[in-house]
C-alpha positions as CSV (number, residue, x, y, z in Angstrom):
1,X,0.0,0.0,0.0
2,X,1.6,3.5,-1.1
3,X,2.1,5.6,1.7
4,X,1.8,9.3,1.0
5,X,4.2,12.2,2.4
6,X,2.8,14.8,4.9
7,X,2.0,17.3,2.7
8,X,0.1,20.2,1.9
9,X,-1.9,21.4,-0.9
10,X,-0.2,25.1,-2.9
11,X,-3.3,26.7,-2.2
12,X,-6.0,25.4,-0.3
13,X,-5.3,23.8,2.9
14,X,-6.8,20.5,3.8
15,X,-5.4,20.1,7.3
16,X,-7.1,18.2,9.7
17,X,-10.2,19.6,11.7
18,X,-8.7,22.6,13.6
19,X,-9.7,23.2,17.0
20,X,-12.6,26.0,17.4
21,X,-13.5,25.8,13.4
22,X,-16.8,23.5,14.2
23,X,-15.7,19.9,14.5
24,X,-18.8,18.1,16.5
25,X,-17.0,15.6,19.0
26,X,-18.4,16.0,21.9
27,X,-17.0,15.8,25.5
28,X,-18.6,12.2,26.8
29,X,-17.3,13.1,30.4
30,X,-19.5,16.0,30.7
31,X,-22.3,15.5,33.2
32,X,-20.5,12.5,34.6
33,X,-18.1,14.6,36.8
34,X,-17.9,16.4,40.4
35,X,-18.1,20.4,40.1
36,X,-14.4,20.3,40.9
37,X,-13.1,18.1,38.2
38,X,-15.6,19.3,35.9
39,X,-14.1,22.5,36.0
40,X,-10.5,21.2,35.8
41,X,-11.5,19.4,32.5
42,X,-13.4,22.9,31.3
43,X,-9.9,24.6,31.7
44,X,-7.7,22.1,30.9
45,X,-9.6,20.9,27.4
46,X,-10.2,24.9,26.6
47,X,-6.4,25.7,27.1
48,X,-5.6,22.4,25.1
49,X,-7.5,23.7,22.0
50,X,-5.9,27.2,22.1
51,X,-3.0,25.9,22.2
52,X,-3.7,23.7,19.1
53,X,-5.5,26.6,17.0
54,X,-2.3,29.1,17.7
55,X,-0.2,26.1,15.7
56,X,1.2,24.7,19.3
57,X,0.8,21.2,18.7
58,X,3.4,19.9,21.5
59,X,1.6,21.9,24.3
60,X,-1.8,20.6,22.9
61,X,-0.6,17.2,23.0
62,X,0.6,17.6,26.0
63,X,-2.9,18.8,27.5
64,X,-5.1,16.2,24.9
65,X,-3.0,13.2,26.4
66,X,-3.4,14.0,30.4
67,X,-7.1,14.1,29.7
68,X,-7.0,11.2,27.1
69,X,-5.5,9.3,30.1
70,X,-7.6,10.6,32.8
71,X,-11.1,10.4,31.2
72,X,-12.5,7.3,30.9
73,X,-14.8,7.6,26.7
74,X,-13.6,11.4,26.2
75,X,-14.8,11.8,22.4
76,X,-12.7,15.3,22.4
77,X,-9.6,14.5,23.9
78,X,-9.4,11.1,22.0
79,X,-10.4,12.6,18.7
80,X,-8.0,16.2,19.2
81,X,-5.0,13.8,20.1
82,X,-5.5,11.8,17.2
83,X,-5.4,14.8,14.8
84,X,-2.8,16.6,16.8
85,X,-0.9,13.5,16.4
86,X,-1.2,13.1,12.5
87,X,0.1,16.6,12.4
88,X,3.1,16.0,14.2
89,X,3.6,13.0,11.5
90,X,2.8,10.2,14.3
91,X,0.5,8.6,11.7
92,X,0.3,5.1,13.0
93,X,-0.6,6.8,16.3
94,X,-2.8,9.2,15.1
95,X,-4.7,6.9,12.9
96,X,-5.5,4.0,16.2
97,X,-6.8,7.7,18.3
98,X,-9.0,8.5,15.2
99,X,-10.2,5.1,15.0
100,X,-11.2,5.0,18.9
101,X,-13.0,8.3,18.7
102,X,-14.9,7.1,15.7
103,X,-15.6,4.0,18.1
104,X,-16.8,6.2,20.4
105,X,-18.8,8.8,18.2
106,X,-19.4,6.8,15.3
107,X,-21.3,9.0,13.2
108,X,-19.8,12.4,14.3
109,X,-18.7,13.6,10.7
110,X,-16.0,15.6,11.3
111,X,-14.3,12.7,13.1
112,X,-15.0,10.2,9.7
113,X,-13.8,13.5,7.9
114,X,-10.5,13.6,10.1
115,X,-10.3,9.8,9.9
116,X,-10.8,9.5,6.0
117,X,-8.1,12.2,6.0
118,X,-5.6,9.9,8.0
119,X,-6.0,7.2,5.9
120,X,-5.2,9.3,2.5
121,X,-1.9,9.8,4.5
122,X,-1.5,6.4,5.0
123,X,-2.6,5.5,1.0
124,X,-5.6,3.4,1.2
125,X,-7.5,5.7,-0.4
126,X,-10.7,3.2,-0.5
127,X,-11.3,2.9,3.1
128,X,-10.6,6.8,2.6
129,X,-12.9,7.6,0.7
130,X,-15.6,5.1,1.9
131,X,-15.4,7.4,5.2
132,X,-15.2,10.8,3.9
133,X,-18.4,10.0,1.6
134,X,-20.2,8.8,4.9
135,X,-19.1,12.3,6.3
136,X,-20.3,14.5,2.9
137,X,-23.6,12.5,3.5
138,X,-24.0,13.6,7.0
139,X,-22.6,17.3,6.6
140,X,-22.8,17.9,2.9
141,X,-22.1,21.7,3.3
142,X,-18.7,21.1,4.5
143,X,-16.4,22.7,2.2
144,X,-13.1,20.4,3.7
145,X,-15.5,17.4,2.9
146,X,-15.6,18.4,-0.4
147,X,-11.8,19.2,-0.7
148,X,-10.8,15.8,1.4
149,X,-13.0,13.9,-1.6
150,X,-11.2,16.0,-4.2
151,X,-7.8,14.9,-2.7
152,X,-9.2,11.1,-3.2
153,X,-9.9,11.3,-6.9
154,X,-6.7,13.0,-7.4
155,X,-4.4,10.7,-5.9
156,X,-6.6,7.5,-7.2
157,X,-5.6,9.3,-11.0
158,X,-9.4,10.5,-11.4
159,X,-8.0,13.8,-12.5
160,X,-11.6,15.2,-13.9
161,X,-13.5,14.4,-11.0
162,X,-11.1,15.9,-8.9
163,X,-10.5,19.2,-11.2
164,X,-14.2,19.1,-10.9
165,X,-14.4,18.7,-7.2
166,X,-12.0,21.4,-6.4
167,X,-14.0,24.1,-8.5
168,X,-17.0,23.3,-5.7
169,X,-14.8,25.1,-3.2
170,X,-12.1,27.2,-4.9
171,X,-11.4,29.2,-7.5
172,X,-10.9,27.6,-11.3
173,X,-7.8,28.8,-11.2
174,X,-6.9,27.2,-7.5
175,X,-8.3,24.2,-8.8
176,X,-5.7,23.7,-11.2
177,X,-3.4,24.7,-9.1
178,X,-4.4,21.7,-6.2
179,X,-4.6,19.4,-9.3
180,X,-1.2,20.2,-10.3
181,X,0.2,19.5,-7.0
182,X,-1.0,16.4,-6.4
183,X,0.6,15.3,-9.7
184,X,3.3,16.4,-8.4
185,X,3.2,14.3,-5.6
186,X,2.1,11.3,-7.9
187,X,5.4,11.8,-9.9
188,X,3.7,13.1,-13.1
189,X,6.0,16.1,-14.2
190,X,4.7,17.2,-17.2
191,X,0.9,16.9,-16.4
192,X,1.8,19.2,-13.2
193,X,3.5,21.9,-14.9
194,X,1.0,21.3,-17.4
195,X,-1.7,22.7,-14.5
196,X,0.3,25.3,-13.1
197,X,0.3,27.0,-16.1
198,X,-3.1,27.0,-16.5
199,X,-3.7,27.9,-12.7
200,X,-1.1,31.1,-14.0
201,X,-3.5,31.8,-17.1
202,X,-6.4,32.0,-15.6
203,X,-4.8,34.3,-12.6
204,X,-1.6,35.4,-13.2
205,X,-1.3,36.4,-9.7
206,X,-1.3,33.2,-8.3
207,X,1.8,33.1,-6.4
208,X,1.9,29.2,-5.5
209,X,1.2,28.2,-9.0
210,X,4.0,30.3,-10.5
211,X,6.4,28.8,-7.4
212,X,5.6,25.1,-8.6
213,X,5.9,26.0,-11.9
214,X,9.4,27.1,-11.5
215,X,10.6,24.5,-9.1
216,X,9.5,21.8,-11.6
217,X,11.4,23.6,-14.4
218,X,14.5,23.6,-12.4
219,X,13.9,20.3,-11.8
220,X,13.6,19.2,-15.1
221,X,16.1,21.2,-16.8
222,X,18.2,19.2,-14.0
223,X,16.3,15.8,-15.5
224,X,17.9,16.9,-19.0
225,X,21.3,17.5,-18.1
226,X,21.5,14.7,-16.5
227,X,20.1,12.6,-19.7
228,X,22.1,14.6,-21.8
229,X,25.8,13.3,-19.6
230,X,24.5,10.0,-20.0
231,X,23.7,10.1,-23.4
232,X,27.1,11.7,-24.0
233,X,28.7,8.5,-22.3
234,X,26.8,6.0,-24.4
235,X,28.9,5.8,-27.4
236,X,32.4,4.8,-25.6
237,X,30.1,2.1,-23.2
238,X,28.4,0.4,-26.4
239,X,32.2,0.0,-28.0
240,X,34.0,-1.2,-24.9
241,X,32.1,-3.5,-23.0
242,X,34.6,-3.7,-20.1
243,X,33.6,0.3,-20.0
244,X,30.4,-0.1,-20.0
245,X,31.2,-2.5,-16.9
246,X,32.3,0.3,-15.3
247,X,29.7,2.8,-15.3
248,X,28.4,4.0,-12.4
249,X,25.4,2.5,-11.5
250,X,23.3,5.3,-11.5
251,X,24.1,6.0,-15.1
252,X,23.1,2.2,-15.9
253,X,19.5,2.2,-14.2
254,X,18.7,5.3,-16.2
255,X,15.7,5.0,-17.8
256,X,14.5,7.3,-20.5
257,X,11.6,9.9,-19.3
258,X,12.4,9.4,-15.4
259,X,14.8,10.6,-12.7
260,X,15.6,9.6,-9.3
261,X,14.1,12.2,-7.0
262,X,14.0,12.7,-3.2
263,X,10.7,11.0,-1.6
264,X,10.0,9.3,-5.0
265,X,10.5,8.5,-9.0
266,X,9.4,11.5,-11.6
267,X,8.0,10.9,-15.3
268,X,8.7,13.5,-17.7
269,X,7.3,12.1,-20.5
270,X,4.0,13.9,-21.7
271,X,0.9,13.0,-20.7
């Protein structure tokens, strides 16, 4: 199963549920508590998702896992860990919290939303998918539903559906421009730039699509000179076999339309 990096899209982020923007776990412990530890979990959970919307993660995991620990069925603190978690790139660890707070809340959508997101991460987009649909049924306003659905098509190579998707939420120009990064991230080159530059025609102003589109034409000028040394070196390997013996590995496993990146292989060839 292909796991995905932790990334993020040029323009329109699709982060995990952010504490305070609406997510609908509730906190199982209330009404089960003293005054006095009612009120410790009040301050403790508030301070916990303060910390998390101000970009803290550490502290909020900090404050998520006391009460995770101390509070027996706590939808919030099980469900805010998880996410926290996935952030911080703990994605095996993340992904069991998610799955316990959808245990515990099992038709809270922004839990399946958060959930089908942590399993994109993880690259079964199926079992992704399957979840976030359940959530777009439940909450079909949500406008990171949509997005999380249009991050499924494009990674399964359902590029149309995903263009199409995209365009529900942002701007045609955006759209492209999320389409081209996720090509990106699928190792198709040409089809990416391909996007940026239609992001770039349909607002030139669009300062992510004109930095991808640069970065993968450094990258493949890079490609060429690199195919161009090899191809160089070709003639003196194909009339002396003990030199082709001899060269560098690298150089050997060439293959035409592809270079060794980083995180993953790129195709150059068009689309």
């Amino acid at each position: 199963m292909k796991r995905f990096p932790g990334w993020k899209l040029s323009v329109l982020m699709l982060a995990l549920c952010t504490a305070g923007s609406g997510c609908a776990a509730t906190q199982r412990v209330a009404g089960r508590l003293n005054p006095d530890r009612q009120r410790a979990y009040d301050t403790k959970s508030t301070l916990a998702q303060v910390y998390e919307k101000e970009g803290k993660l550490r502290e909020a995991v900090e404050l998520y896992r006391d009460l995770y620990e101390s509070y027996e069925d706590d939808v919030l603190a099980t469900h805010r860990l998880g996410v926290a978690m996935t952030q911080l790139g703990s994605e095996e660890e993340g992904l069991f919290l998610l799955e316990e707070a959808h245990l515990l809340a099992p038709e809270d959508p922004e839990i399946l939303n958060d959930l089908g997101y942590a399993y994109i991460l993880a690259g079964d987009l199926e079992t992704a998918e399957k979840l976030i649909q359940r959530a777009y049924g439940l909450q079909p306003e949500n406008e990171r539903t949509v997005a999380n659905l249009a991050l499924v098509a494009g990674y399964a190579g359902r590029d149309k559906e995903c263009l199409s998707l995209f365009k529900q939420v942002v701007s045609e120009a955006e759209a492209h421009a999320n389409l081209a990064y996720i090509c990106s991230q699928r190792g198709n080159g040409s089809l990416a730039m391909e996007h940026y530059s239609r992001a770039l025609d349909y607002d030139p102003d669009l300062r992510p699509a004109a930095v991808g589109l640069t970065q993968l034409h450094q990258m493949k000028q890079e490609f060429e000179r690199e195919q161009a040394a090899i191809a160089a070196r070709q003639p003196a390997a194909e009339s002396n076999v003990q030199s082709a013996a001899a060269t560098e590995p690298a150089d050997v496993a060439a293959e035409p339309g592809r270079v060794q990146l980083t995180g993953g292989e790129f195709d150059w060839a068009q689309e």
